[in-house]
C-alpha positions as CSV (number, residue, x, y, z in Angstrom):
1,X,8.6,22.1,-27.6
2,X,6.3,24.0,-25.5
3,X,5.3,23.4,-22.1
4,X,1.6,22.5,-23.0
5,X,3.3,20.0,-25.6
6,X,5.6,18.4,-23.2
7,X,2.9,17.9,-20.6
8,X,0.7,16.3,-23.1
9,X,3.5,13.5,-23.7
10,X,3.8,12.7,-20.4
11,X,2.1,9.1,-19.5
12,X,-1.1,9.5,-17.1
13,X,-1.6,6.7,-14.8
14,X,-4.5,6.3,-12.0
15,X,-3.7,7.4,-9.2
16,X,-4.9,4.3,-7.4
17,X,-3.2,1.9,-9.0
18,X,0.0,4.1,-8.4
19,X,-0.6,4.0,-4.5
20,X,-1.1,0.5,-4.4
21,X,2.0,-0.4,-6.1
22,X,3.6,2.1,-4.1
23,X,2.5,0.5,-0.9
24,X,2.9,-3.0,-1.8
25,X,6.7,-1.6,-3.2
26,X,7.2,-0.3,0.7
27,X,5.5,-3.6,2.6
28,X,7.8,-5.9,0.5
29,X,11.2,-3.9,1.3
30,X,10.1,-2.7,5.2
31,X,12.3,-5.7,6.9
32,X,15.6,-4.6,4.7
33,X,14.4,-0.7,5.8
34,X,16.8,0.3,9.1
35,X,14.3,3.0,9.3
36,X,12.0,0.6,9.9
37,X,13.1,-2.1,12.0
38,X,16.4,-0.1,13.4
39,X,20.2,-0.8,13.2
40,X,21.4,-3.1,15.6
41,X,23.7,-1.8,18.0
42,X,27.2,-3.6,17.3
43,X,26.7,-1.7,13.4
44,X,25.6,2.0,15.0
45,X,28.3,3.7,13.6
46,X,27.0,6.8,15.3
47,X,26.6,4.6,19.0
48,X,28.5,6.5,21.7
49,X,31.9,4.6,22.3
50,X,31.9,5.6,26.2
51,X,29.8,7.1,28.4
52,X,30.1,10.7,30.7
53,X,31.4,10.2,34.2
54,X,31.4,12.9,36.7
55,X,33.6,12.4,39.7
């Protein structure tokens, strides 16, 4: 199959109906995101365990 054949068979959508499921995908999932609402701190694996003291 050529490339102008393959491209053909692909299925076109609108692009704004793409972006709105898109966004409504995001809204619906952005409580569960940790990006988005952060980790709390006593699951931070990467929280510092003890701080620097200079005496």
């Amino acid at each position: 199959m050529s490339g102008i054949d393959s491209h053909f068979s692909v299925l076109s959508l609108e692009v704004s109906k793409c972006s709105e499921e898109i966004k409504n995908y995001i809204e619906e999932r952005s409580g569960e995101d940790p990006l988005v609402k952060g980790v709390p701190e006593d699951k931070n694996p990467f929280k510092e365990k003890g701080g620097c003291v200079i005496a």
